[in-house]
C-alpha positions in Angstrom: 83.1 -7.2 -18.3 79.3 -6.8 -17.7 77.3 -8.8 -20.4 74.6 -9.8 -21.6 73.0 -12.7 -19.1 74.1 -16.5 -20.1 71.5 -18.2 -22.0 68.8 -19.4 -19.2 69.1 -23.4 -21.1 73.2 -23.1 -20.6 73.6 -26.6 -19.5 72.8 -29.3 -21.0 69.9 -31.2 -20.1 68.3 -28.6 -19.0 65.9 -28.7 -21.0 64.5 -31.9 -19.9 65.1 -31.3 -16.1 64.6 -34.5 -13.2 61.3 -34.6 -11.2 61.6 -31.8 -8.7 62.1 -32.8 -4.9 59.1 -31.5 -2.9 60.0 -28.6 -0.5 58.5 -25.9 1.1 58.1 -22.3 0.3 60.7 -21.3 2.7 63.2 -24.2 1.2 62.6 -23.1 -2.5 63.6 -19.2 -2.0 66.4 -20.5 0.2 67.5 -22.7 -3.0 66.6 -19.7 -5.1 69.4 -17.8 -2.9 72.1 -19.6 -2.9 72.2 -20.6 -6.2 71.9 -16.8 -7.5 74.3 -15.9 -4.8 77.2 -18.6 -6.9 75.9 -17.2 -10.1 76.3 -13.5 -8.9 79.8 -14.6 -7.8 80.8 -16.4 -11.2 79.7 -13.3 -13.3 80.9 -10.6 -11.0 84.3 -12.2 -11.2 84.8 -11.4 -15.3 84.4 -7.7 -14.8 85.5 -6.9 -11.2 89.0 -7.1 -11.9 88.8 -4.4 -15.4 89.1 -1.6 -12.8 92.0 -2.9 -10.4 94.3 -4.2 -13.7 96.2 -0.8 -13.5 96.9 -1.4 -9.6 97.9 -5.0 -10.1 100.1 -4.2 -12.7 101.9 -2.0 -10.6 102.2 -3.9 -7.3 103.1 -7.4 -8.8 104.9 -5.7 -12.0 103.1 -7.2 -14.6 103.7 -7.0 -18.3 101.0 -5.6 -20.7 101.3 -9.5 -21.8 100.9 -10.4 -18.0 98.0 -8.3 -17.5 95.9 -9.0 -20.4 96.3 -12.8 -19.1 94.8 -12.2 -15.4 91.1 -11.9 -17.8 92.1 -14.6 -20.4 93.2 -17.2 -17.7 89.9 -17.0 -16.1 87.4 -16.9 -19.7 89.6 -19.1 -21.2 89.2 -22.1 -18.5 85.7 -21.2 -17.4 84.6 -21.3 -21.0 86.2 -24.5 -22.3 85.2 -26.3 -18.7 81.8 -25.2 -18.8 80.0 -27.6 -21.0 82.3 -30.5 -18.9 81.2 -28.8 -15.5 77.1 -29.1 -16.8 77.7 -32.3 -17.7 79.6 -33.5 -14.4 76.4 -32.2 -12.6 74.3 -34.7 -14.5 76.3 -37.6 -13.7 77.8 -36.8 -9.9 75.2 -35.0 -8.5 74.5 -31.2 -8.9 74.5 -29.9 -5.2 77.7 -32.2 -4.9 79.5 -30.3 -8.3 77.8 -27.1 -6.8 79.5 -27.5 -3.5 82.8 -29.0 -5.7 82.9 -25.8 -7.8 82.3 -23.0 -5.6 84.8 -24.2 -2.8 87.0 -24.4 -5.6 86.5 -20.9 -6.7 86.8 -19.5 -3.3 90.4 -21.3 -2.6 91.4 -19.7 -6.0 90.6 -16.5 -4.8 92.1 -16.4 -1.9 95.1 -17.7 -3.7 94.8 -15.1 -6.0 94.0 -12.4 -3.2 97.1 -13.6 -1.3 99.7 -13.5 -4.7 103.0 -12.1 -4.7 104.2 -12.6 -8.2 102.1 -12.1 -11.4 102.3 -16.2 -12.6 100.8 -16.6 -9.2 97.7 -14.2 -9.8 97.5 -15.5 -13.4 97.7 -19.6 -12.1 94.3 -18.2 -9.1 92.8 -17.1 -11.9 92.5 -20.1 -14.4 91.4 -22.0 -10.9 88.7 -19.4 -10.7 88.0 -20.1 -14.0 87.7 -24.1 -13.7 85.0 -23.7 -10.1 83.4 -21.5 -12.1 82.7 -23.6 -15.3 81.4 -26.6 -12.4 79.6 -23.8 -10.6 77.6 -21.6 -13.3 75.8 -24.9 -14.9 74.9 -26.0 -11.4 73.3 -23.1 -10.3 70.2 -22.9 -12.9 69.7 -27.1 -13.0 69.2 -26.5 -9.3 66.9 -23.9 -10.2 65.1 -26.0 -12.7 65.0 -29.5 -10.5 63.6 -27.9 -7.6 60.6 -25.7 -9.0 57.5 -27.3 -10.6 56.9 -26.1 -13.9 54.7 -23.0 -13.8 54.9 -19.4 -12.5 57.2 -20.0 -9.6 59.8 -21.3 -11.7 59.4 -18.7 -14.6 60.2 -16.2 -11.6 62.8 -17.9 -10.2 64.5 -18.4 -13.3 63.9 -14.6 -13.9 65.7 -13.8 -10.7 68.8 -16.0 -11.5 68.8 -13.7 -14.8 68.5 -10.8 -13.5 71.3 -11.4 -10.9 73.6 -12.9 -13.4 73.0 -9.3 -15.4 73.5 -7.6 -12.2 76.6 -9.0 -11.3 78.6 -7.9 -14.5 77.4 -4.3 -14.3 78.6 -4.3 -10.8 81.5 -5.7 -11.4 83.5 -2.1 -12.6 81.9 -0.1 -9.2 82.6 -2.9 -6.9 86.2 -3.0 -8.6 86.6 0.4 -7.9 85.1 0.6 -4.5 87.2 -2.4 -3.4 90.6 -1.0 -5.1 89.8 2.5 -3.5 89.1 1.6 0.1 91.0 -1.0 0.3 93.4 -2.9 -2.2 93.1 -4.3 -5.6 93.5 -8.2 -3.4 90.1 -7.2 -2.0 88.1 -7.6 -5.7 89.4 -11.7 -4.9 89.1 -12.0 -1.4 85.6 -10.2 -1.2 84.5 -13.7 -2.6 86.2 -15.8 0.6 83.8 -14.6 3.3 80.8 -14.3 1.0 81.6 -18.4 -0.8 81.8 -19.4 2.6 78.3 -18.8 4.0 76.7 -19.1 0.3 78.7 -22.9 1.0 77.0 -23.4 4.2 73.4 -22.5 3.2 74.0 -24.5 -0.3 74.8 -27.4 2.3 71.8 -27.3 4.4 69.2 -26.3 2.4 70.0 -27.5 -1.1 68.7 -31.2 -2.3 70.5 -33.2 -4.7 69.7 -34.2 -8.4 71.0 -36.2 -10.7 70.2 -36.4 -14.6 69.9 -39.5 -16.9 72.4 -42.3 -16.2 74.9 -43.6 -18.8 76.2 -40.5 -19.9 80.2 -39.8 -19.4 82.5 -37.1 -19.4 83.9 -36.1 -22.6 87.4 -34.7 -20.4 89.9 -35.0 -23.3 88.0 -32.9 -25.6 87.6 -30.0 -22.8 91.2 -30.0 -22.7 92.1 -30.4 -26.0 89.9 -27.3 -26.8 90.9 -25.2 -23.7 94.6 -25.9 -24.6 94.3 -25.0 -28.0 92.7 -22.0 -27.7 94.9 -20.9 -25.4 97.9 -21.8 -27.3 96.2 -19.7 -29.8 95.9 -16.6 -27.3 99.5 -17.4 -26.1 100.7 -17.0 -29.5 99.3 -14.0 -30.2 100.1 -12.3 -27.8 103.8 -13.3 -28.2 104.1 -11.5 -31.5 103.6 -8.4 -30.1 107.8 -8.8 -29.1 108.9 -11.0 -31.4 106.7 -11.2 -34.5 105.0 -13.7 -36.4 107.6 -15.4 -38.0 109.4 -15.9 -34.9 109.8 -19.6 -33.6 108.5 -18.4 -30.4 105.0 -17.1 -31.8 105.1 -19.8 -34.5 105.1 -22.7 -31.8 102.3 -22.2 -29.7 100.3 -21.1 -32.7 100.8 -24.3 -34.4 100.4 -26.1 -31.2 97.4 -24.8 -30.8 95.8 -25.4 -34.1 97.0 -28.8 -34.0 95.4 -29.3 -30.4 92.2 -27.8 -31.9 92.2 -30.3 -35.1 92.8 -32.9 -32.5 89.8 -31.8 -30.6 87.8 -32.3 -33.7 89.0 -35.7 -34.4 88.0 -37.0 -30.5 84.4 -35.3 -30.9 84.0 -36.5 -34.1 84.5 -40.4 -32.6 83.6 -40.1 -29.5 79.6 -41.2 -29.2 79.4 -38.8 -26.2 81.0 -35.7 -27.6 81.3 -32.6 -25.5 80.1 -31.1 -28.6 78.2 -33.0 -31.3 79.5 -32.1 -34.5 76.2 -33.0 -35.9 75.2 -29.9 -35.0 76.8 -27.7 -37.0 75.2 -28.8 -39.7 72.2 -26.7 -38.9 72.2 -23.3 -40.4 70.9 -21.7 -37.5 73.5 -23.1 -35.2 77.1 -22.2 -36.8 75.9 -19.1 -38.2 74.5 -18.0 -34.7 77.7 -19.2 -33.1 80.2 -17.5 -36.1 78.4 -14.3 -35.3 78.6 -14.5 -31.4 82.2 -15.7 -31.6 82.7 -12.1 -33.7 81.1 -10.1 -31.1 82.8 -11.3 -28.9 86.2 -10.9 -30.4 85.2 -7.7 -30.1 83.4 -6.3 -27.6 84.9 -8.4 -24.9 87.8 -6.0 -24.3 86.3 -2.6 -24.8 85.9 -2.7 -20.7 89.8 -3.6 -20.7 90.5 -1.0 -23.0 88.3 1.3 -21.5 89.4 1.0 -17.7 92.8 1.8 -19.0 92.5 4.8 -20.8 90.4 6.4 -17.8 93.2 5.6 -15.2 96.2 5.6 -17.1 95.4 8.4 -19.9 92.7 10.5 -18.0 94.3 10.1 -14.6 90.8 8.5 -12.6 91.1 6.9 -9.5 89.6 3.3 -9.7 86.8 4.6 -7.8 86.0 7.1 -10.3 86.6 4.3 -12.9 84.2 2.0 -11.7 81.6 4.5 -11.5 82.3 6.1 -14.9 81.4 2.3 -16.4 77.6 2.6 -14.6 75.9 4.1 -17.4 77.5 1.9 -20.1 76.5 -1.4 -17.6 72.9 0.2 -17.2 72.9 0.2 -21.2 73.8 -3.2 -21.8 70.9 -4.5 -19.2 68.4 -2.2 -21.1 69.5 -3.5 -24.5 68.9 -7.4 -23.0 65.4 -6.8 -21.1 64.5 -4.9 -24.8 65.1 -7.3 -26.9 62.9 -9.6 -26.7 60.3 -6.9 -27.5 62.2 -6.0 -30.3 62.6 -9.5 -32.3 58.7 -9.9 -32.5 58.2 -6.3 -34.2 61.7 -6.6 -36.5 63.3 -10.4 -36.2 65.8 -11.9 -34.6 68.3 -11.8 -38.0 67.1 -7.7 -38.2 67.9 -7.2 -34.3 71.3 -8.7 -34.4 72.7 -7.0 -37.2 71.5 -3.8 -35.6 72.8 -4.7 -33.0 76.0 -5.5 -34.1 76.3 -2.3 -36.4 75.2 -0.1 -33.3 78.3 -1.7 -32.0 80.3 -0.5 -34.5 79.3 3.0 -34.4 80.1 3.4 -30.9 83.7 1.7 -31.5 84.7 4.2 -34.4 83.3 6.7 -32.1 85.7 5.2 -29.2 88.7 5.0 -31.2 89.0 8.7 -31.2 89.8 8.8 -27.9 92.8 11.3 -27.2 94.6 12.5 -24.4 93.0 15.6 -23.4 89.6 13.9 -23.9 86.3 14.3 -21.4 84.0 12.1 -19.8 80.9 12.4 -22.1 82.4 12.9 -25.7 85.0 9.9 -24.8 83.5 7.5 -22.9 80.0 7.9 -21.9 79.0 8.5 -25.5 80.4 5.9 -27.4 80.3 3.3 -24.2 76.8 3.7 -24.1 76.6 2.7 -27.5 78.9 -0.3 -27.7 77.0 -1.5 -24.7 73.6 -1.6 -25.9 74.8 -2.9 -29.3 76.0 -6.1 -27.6 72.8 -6.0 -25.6 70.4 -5.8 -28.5 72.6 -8.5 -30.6 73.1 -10.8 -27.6 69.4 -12.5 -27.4 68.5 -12.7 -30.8 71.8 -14.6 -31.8 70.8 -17.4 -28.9 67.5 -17.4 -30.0 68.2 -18.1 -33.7 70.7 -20.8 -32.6 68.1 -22.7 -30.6 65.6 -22.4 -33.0 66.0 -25.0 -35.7 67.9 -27.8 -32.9 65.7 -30.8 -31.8 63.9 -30.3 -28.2 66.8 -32.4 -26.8 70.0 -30.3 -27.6 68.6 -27.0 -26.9 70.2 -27.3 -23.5 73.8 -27.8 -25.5 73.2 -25.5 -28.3 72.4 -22.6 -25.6 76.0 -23.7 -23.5 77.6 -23.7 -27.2 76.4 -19.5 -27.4 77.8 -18.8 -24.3 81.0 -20.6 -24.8 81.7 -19.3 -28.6 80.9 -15.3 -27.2 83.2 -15.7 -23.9 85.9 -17.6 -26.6 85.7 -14.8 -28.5 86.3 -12.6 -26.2 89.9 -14.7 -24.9 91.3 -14.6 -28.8 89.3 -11.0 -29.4 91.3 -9.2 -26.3 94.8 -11.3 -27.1 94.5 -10.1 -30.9 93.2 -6.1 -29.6 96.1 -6.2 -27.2 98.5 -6.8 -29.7 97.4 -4.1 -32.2 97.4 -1.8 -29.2 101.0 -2.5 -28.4 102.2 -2.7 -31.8 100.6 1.1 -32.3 101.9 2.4 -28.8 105.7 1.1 -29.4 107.9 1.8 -26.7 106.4 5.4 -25.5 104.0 4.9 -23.2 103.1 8.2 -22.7 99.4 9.4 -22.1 98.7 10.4 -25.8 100.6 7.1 -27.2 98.6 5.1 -24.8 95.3 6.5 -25.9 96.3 6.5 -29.6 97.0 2.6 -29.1 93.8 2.0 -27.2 92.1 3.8 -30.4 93.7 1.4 -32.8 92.6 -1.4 -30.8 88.9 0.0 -31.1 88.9 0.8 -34.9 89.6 -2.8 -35.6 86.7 -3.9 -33.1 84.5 -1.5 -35.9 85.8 -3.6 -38.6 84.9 -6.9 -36.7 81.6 -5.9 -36.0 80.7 -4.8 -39.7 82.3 -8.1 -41.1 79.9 -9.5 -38.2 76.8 -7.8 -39.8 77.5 -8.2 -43.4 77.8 -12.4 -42.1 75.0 -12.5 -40.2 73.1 -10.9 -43.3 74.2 -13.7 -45.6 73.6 -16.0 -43.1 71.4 -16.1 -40.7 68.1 -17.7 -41.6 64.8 -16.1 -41.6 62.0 -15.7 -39.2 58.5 -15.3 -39.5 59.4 -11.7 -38.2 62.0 -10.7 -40.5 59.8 -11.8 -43.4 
C-alpha cells in the first residue's frame, strides 16, 4: 500500500543523534544513497505485492485466508520489530544492524521469489518483515549521524522522505510491470540484485555509529506484542469458516489477548520498556495513537480490496492494475506535502478529522462498487479520495502526538505512530477480509465478489467516522484550531 511517509523521528534516539563522523561531499550523498536506496526497498515492499495477490493466488493455490496473510506476515513483523530494530542500532552499531537487516531482507525475498507452496511465501514474508523492522530505523539514524545540523541535513532528510513516499506509490505500477513482463516471483526477486549492490556501497562508504551505552533490548516484549497481535489477526480471520464461538477462533483469540496483557505486564516492569507506559498518560499521545490505529484499520486494505476487484471483477491485467492505482498514489503524496500548510491555517485536531471524514466519503463512495462498473465512477473517483484523506490525516496525527512528549521521547513517540497505523492496518485487513467473505459466501462470481468487496468498504466508512467523532472529543487543542 502507498502511504503516507514514516514519521522522519521513527527511531528512537533520534532526536538526540551522536556527533557526526566528518566526510566529504562525495561520501555524504553516497551515504544519502544507500540509505534511501534500503528505505525505498522497505516501503516498496508493503504495496508491490497488492497487484500480483491474484497471480499468486493462482500459482501457489492460496486461500482468501492464505492471501490476505502474504501482507499481514510482512506488517505484522516489521511493525512489532521496528521499535526493537531502532533500538538494536543504538546498542550494536547502525551500519552493522543496516548491513544485518537488509541482507536479511534480501534472503527472504529470494526465499519468497523462489516459493512453491503458499506457507512458504507467507514464512519469506514475515522474514521480510523482521530485516525490514532492523533496516527502516537504520536508514534515517545514518542520515542524522552523518550530516551536521543545518541545511544539508534538512535536505537530506527531505530526500529520504520523499523516497520513502515514492516507494509506496510505486509499489502498484512496479507490481504490475513486474507481474506482466515477467512473473508475480519478480515483485521479490527484483529486491536480490538491487540489495546486493545497495549492500556493497552501504559497506564501503557507510561509517558506523553508535548511540548512548547502557541501554538493552526490550526482546520479550517485541514478541510478546507481535505474537499477540497476530494471534489476534489469526483469530479473525478463522471465523470467517468456523465462527466465533468455535474453539478454533476462540483459541488464538484468547491467546492473543493474553499474550498482549502479558506484554503490558513486562513493559510495565521492565526499566527499559520497548514502550514506556508512562507515555500514555499524555493526552496527545494515546488519542493520536487511537486515531492512527483507526485509520489504519481502515484504509490499510482499500489497495487489497481495490487490486482485486480491478483484476478479478473488472477483468484488468496486473499491468493495467498497477497503473489504474497511479492517480490514487499521486493523491496520497499531494495530501502529505499539503499538510503541513494546512495545520498552520486550520490545526492539526481540524486537519485530521477532515481528513479522516474525506476518508469516509470516498469509502461509501467505493462500496458501491458493482460488477459492470467503470474506471472513473469506481475507482478513480472514490480512490482519489480515500487517498488524500489518509494523506491529509496522516501528518497532523504525528504531529499532535509529538507535541506534548519531553524532547527526549519524541524519537519513540514518532516509532509509536508508525507502529499503531501499520498495526492497524494487520487487524483492519484481517477484520475487512472477513466481512468480505462472510458477504460473498460460497459464489464467487464477479458481482458476489464486488458486492463483498463493498461490504468490506462500508465498514471502513463507519471506522473512519467513529475515528472523527474520537478525534473530536479527543484530541487537544492547538493554537491553530483555537
Amino acid at each position: 500500500m502507498a502511504q503516507p511517509p514514516p514519521v522522519s523521528d521513527s527511531v528512537p534516539g533520534v532526536s538526540r543523534p551522536d556527533r557526526p563522523a566528518p566526510a566529504s561531499p562525495p561520501r555524504l550523498w553516497a551515504v544519502v544513497l544507500a540509505a534511501c536506496a534500503g528505505q525505498f526497498l522497505v516501503v516498496l515492499d508493503v504495496s508491490v505485492v497488492n497487484v500480483a495477490l491474484p497471480s499468486m493466488r493462482t500459482d501457489l493455490g492460496l486461500s482468501a485466508v492464505g492471501l490476505q496473510w502474504v501482507l499481514n506476515a510482512y506488517t505484522l513483523t516489521f511493525a512489532g520489530f521496528m521499535l526493537l530494530g531502532g533500538r538494536a542500532g543504538d546498542l550494536f552499531g547502525r551500519k552493522r544492524m543496516f548491513l544485518v537487516g537488509l541482507g536479511l531482507f534480501v534472503a527472504a525475498s529470494l526465499g519468497g521469489g523462489l516459493a512453491q507452496e503458499g506457507w512458504q511465501l507467507v514464512a519469506a514474508r514475515a522474514v521480510q518483515g523482521m530485516g525490514a523492522a532492523v533496516l527502516a530505523p537504520a536508514t534515517l539514524t545514518i542520515l542524522t549521524t552523518s550530516f551536521p545540523d543545518g541545511p544539508a541535513r534538512t535536505r537530506a532528510i527531505g530526500t529520504w522522505t520523499a523516497v520513502g513516499a515514492g516507494g509506496g506509490a510505486a509499489g502498484g505500477l512496479v507490481g504490475g510491470v513486474l507481474t506482466d513482463g515477467l512473473s508475480w516471483r519478480w515483485v521479490l526477486l527484483i529486491n536480490v540484485p538491487v540489495g546486493a549492490v545497495v549492500l556493497v556501497a552501504a559497506a564501503l562508504w557507510l561509517a558506523e555509529s553508535r548511540g548512548a551505552v547502557g541501554r538493552r533490548l526490550d526482546v520479550p516484549g517485541a514478541l510478546l506484542v507481535t505474537t499477540g497481535l497476530g494471534a489476534l489477526a489469526y483469530g479473525i480471520v478463522t471465523t470467517e469458516s468456523y465462527g466465533w464461538t468455535s474453539a478454533r477462533a476462540l483459541v488464538p483469540l484468547v491467546g492473543g489477548l493474553l499474550l498482549l496483557a502479558g506484554f503490558v505486564a513486562v513493559e510495565a516492569r521492565s526499566r527499559q520498556p520497548l514502550v514506556p507506559l508512562k507515555l500514555f498518560r499524555l493526552r496527545s499521545v494515546s488519542a493520536a495513537n487511537a486515531a492512527m490505529f483507526a485509520n489504519g484499520a481502515a484504509q490499510f486494505s482499500m489497495w487489497y480490496f481495490m487490486s482485486l476487484y480491478m483484476q478479478n471483477v473488472l477483468g484488468y491485467t496486473p499491468i493495467e492494475t498497477g497503473l489504474g492505482f497511479v492517480p490514487q498514489s499521486l493523491s496520497i503524496v499531494l495530501g502529505s506535502k499539503l499538510a503541513p500548510r494546512l495545520m498552520q491555517r486550520v490545526g492539526a485536531r481540524r486537519l485530521a478529522i477532515i481528513g479522516a471524514s474525506l476518508g469516509s466519503v470516498g469509502c461509501l463512495w467505493q462500496s458501491g462498487m458493482h460488477a459492470g462498473g467503470g474506471y472513473v465512477d469506481t475507482v478513480l473517483g472514490p480512490g482519489v479520495l480515500m487517498a488524500l484523506g489518509a494523506g491529509l490525516a496522516a501528518t497532523p496525527l504525528a504531529s499532535v502526538a509529538t507535541s506534548g512528549a519531553a524532547a527526549g521521547d519524541q524519537g519513540l513517540v514518532s516509532g509509536l505512530v508508525n507502529t499503531s497505523r501499520t498495526m492497524g492496518g494487520a487487524l483492519g485487513l484481517a477484520v475487512l477480509s472477513t466481512v468480505a467473505a462472510t458477504r460473498i459466501g460460497d459464489d464467487h462470481g464477479p458481482a458476489s465478489q464486488a458486492e463483498g468487496y463493498g461490504a468490506a468498504f462500508q465498514t471502513s466508512t463507519c471506522i473512519l467516522l467513529g475515528s472523527a467523532l474520537m478525534m473530536l472529543l479527543t484530541l487537544p487543542r492547538t493554537d491553530a484550531d483555537a
